[in-house]
C-alpha positions in Angstrom: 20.0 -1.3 -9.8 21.8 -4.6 -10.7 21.2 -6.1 -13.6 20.0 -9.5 -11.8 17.0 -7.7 -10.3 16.3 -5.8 -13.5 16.4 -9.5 -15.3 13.6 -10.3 -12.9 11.5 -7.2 -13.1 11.8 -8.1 -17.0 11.1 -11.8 -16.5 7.7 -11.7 -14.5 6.7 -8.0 -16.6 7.3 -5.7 -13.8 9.6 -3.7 -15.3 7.2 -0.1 -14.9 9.1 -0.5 -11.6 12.5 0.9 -12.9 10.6 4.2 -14.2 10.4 5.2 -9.9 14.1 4.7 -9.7 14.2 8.7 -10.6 12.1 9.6 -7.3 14.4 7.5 -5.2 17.6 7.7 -3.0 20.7 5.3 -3.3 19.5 4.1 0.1 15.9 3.6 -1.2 17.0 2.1 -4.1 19.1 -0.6 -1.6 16.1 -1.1 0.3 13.5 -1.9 -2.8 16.4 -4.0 -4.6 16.7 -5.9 -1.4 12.6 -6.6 -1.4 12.3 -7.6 -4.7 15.0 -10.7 -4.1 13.3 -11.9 -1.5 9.7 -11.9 -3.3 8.5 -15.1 -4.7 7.6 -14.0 -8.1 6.4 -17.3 -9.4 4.4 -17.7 -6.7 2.9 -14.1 -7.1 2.3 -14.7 -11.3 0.4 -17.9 -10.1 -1.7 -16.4 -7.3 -2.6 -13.4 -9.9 -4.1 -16.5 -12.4 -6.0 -17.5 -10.1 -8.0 -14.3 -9.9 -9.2 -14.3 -13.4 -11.1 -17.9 -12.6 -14.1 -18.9 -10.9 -13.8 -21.6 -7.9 -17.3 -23.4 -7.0 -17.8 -26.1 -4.8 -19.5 -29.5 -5.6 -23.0 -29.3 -3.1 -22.5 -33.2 -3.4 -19.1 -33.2 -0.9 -20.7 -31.1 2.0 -22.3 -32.7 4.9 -23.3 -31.8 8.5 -21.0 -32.0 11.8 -21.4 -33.1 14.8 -21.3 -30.6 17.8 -22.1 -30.3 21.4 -24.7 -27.8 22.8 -23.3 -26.2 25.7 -26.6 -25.6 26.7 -27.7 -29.1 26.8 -24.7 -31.1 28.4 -26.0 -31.6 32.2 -23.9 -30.1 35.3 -22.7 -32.8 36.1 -21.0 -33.8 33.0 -20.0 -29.8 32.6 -17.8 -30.0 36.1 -16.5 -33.6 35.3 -14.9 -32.1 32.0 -14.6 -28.8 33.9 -12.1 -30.6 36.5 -10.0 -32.2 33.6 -9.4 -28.8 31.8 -8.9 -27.2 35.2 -5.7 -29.4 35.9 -4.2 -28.9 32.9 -4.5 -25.4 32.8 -3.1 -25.2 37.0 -0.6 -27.5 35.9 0.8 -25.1 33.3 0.1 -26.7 30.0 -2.2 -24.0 28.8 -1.2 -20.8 26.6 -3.2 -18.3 24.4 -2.7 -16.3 21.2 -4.1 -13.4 20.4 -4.6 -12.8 16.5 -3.6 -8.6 16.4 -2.1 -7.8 12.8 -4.7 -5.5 11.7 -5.3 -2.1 11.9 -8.4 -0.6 13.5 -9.2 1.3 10.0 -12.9 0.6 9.7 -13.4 1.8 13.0 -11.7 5.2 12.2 -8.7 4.2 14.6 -5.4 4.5 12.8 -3.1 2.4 14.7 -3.3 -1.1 15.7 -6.7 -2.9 16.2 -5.9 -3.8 19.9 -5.2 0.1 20.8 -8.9 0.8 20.5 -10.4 2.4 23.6 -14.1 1.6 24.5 -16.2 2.9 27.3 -17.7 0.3 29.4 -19.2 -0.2 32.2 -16.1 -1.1 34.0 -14.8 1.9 32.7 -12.7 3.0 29.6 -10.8 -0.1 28.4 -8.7 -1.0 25.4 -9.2 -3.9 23.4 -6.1 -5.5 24.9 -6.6 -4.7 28.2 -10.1 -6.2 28.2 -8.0 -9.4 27.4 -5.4 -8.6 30.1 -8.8 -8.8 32.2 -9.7 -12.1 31.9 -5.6 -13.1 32.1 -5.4 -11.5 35.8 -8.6 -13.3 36.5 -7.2 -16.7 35.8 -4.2 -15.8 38.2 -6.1 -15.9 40.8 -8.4 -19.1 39.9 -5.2 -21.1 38.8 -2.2 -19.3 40.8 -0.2 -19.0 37.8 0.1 -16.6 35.2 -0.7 -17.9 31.5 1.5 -17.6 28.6 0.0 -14.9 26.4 1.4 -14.4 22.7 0.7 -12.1 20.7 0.8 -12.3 16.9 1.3 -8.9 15.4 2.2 -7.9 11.5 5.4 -5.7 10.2 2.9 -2.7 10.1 1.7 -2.5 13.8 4.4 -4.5 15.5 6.3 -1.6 16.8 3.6 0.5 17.8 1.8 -2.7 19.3 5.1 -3.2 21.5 5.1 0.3 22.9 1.6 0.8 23.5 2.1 -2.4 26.2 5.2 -0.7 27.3 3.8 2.7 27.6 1.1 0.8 30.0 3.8 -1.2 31.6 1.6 -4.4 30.3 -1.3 -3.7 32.3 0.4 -4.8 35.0 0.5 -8.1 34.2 3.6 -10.5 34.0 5.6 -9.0 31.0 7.7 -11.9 31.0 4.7 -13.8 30.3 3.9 -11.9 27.0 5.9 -12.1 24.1 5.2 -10.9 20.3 5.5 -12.7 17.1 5.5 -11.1 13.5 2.8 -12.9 10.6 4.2 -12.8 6.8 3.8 -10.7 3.9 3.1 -10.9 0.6 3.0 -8.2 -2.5 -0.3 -6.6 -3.4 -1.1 -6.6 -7.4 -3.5 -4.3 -9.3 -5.7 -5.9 -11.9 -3.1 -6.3 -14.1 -1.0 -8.1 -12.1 1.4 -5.2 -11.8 3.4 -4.6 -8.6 2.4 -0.9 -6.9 4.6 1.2 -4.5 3.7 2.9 -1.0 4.7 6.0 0.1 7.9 4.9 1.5 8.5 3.9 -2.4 9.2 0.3 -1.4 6.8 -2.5 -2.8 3.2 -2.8 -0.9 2.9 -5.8 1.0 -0.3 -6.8 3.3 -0.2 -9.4 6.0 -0.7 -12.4 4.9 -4.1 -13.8 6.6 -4.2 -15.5 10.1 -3.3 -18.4 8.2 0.2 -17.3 8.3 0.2 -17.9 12.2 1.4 -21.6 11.8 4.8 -20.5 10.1 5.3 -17.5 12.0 5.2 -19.0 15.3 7.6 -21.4 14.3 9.7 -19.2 12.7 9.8 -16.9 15.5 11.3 -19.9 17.9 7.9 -19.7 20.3 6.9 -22.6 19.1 10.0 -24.6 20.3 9.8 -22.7 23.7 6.5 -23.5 24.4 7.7 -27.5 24.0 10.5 -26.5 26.0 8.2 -25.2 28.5 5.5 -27.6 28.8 2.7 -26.2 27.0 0.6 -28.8 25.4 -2.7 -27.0 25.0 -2.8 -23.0 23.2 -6.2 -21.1 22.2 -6.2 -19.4 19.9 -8.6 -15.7 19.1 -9.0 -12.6 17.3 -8.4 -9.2 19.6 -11.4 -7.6 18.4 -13.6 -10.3 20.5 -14.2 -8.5 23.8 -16.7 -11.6 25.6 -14.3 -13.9 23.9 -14.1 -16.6 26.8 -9.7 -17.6 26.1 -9.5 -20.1 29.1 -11.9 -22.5 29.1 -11.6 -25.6 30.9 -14.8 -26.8 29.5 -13.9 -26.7 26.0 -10.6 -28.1 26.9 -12.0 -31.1 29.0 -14.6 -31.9 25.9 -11.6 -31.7 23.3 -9.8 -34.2 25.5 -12.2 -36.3 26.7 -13.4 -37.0 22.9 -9.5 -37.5 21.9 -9.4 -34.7 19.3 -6.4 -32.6 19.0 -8.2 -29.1 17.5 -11.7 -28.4 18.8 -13.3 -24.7 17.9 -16.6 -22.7 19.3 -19.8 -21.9 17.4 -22.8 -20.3 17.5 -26.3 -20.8 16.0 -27.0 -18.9 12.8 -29.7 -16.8 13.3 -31.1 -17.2 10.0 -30.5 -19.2 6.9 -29.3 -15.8 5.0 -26.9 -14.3 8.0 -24.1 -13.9 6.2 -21.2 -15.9 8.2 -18.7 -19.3 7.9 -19.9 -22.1 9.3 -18.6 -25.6 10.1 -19.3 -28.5 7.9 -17.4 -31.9 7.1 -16.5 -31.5 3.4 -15.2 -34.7 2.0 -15.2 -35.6 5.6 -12.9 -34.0 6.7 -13.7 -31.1 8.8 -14.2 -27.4 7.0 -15.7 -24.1 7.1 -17.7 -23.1 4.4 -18.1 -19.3 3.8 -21.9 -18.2 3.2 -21.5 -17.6 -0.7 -20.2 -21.3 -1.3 -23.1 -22.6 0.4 -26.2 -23.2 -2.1 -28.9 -21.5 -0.6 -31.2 -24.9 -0.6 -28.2 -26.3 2.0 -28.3 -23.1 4.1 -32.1 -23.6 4.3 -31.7 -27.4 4.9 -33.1 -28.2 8.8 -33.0 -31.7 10.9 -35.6 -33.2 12.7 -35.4 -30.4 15.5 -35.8 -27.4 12.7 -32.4 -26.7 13.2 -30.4 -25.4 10.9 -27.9 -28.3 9.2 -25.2 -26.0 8.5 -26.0 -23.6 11.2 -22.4 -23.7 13.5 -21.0 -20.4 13.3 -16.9 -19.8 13.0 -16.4 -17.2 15.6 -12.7 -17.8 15.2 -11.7 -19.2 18.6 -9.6 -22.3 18.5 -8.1 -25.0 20.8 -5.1 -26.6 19.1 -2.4 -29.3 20.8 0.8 -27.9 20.6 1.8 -31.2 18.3 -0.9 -29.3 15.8 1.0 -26.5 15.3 4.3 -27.9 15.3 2.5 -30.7 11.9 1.5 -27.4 10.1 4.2 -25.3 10.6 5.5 -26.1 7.4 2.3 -26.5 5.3 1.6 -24.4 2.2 -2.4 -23.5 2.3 -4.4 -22.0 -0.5 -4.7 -18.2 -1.0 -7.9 -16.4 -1.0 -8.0 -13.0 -3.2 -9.6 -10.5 -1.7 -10.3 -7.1 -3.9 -9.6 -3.8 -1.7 -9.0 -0.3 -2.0 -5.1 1.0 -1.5 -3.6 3.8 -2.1 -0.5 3.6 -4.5 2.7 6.0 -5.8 2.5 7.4 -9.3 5.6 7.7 -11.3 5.0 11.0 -10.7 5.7 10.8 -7.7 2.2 11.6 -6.5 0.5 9.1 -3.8 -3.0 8.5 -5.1 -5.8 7.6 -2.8 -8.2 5.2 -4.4 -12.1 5.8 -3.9 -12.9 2.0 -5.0 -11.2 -1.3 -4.7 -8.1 -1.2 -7.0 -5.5 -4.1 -5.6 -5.7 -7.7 -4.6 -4.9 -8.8 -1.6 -4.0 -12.5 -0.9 -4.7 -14.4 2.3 -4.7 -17.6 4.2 -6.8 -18.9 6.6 -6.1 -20.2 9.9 -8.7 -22.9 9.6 -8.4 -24.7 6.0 -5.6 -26.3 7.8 -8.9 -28.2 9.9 -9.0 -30.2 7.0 -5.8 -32.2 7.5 -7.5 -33.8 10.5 -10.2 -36.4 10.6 -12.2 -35.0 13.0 -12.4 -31.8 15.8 -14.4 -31.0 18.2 -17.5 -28.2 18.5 -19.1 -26.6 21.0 -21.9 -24.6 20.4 -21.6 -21.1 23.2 -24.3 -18.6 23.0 -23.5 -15.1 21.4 -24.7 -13.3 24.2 -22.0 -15.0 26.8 -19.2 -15.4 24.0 -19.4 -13.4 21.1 -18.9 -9.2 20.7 -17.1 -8.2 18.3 -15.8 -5.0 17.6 -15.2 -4.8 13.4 -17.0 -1.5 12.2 -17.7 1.8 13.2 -21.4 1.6 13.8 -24.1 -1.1 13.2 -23.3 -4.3 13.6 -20.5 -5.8 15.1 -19.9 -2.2 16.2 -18.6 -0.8 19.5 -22.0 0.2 20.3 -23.2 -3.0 19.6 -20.2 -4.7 21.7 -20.4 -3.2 24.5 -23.9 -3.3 25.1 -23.1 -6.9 25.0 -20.1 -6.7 27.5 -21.7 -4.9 29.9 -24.6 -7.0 29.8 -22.4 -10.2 30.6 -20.5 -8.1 33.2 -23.8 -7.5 35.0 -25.2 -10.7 34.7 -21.4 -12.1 36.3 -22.5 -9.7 39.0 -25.4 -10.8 40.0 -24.6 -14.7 39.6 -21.6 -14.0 42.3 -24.0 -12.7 45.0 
């Protein structure tokens, strides 16, 4: 190993990494000096600092925001803001992104999230092809087919890429689907030392949806979506199986109120449930997870006995392309999050931890919200909108799910006849 990258294992008190050089190859060797120029390790020695403090946030700087009800705006307002999303999206301004770096671990499924089968009433369907559904159903309302990108990580890219090959895309326009790659960054233990995988290169974990705003750009989407006109791209998680993508509602509302990110909630069923939800925090908008929120503000109710911070984040977006392309160079904070991983030994022996072990470090797609004065809400209810599929029984589960699925899929049924 050059003595550069030895200097820098020294410099930032890594240097337990040059006791694996034993176990490896000349080739593996290349590959792990290679990864260790290219990591940040000032940026790494600051992110580990910050997990040996507390944060807290002052109650003093949250307030309510505004949203709409979907349940309360009249029909006729609903097809006036219907018709203005529905010519944009016909016109071929409109785009989606599918959120699918993550694995499908806590549901016992190891490969990517979006590969999951489930047994519906429609039959058996994989988490991507339930999306590919509602794609192919907006060909035939709009007579076009929507631009569908995908956002993948380095771990499931390749397998993500041949699973749509292997089912020729679902039959949908593959030249209307392209994949893009979110960052990395090192996992630490509690020391702050660096820990190897069984490959014998450096761990690295996506880096939280967060990331999306610099990959796309990297990845030259971005620009081609200018190129071709998009204006308008919602954004989702995979694991969302009644998320509703193609909204011309939502879209109309964002317009009509002149905002340029709007987002969908739904009521908290109880002041404990513990979810994110939308707030203005020095007023600008925010979402505040559920153990920064005093429990005398999660209580709080208006006149109506609704819940003051009761709009939950069920992570689907509407950004303006100009959005994306004003954060694509932004830096936003990193969240630690304390997992299990497994790790090399300098024995060579890959150890499986039992209990969290690492730190993994994330961003989040929407602390970016707060570079905007304002956004717009509309509240959906979970039983039309929201079914996700996160762990292998109990809630959120695909149990859980699909009863909900099939329940819409009925109810779509029976409001065609």
């Amino acid at each position: 190993m050059e003595c550069k990258t030895v200097e820098i294992l020294k410099k930032y008190h890594q240097e337990h990494i040059l006791n694996y050089l034993d176990l490896l190859t000349e080739e593996e060797k290349k590959k792990l000096e290679e990864q260790i120029l290219k990591i940040d390790f000032e940026q790494l020695k600051d992110l580990f600092q910050t997990t040996q403090k507390e944060t807290c946030i002052e109650e003093k700087k949250i307030e309510h925001i505004p949203y709409k009800d979907k349940a309360k705006i009249s029909d006729e307002k609903k097809l006036e803001l219907e018709q203005i999303g529905n010519d944009i999206i016909s016109s071929g301004h409109y785009a989606v992104i599918t959120m699918a770096g993550g694995q499908g671990t806590r549901l016992g499924h190891v490969a990517p999230k979006g590969t999951y089968l489930l047994n519906t009433i429609n039959g058996e369907k994989y988490l991507f092809e339930i999306i590919v559904d509602t794609l192919k159903q907006a060909q035939k309302k709009y007579k076009i087919n929507i631009p569908w990108y995908i956002m993948t990580s380095r771990e499931n890219n390749k397998q993500t890429v041949e699973f749509f090959e292997e089912h020729e895309y679902f039959n949908y326009d593959k030249s209307k689907v392209k994949f893009f790659v979110q960052g990395e960054l090192p996992l630490i233990d509690t020391n702050g030392k660096l820990i190897l995988n069984k490959e014998k290169q450096i761990k690295e974990a996506a880096d939280g949806n967060g990331g999306i705003y610099e990959a796309i750009a990297k990845s030259g989407l971005l620009q081609e979506m200018k190129k071709d006109g998009i204006e308008w791209i919602f954004i989702s998680n995979v694991d969302n199986i009644l998320s509703n993508f193609i909204d011309p509602l939502l879209l109309g509302l964002t317009v009509q109120e002149n905002r340029k990110i709007a987002a969908k909630s739904v009521a908290k069923t109880n002041p404990k449930e513990k979810v994110g939800v939308f707030c203005k925090m020095n007023g600008k908008p925010k979402i505040i997870e559920y153990i920064d929120l005093p429990q005398e503000m999660a209580e709080e109710v208006d006149e109506n006995g609704e819940l003051i911070y009761g709009e939950v984040n069920i992570a689907n977006y509407l950004f303006h392309r100009t959005v994306l392309e004003n954060l694509a160079d932004i830096k936003l904070p990193y969240h630690a999050a304390f997992k299990k991983s497994g790790y090399l030994a300098e024995n060579g022996e890959y150890i499986e931890s039992d209990k969290p072990n690492v730190y993994k470090f994330e961003t989040f797609i929407f602390d970016a919200f707060g570079r905007y004065e304002d956004m717009t809400i509309l509240r959906v209810k979970r039983e039309d909108e929201f079914a996700p599929v996160k762990n292998r029984e109990g809630t959120d589960s695909p149990e859980t799910a699909v009863s909900l699925y099939n329940a819409k899929m009925q109810k779509n049924i029976i409001n065609s006849k």
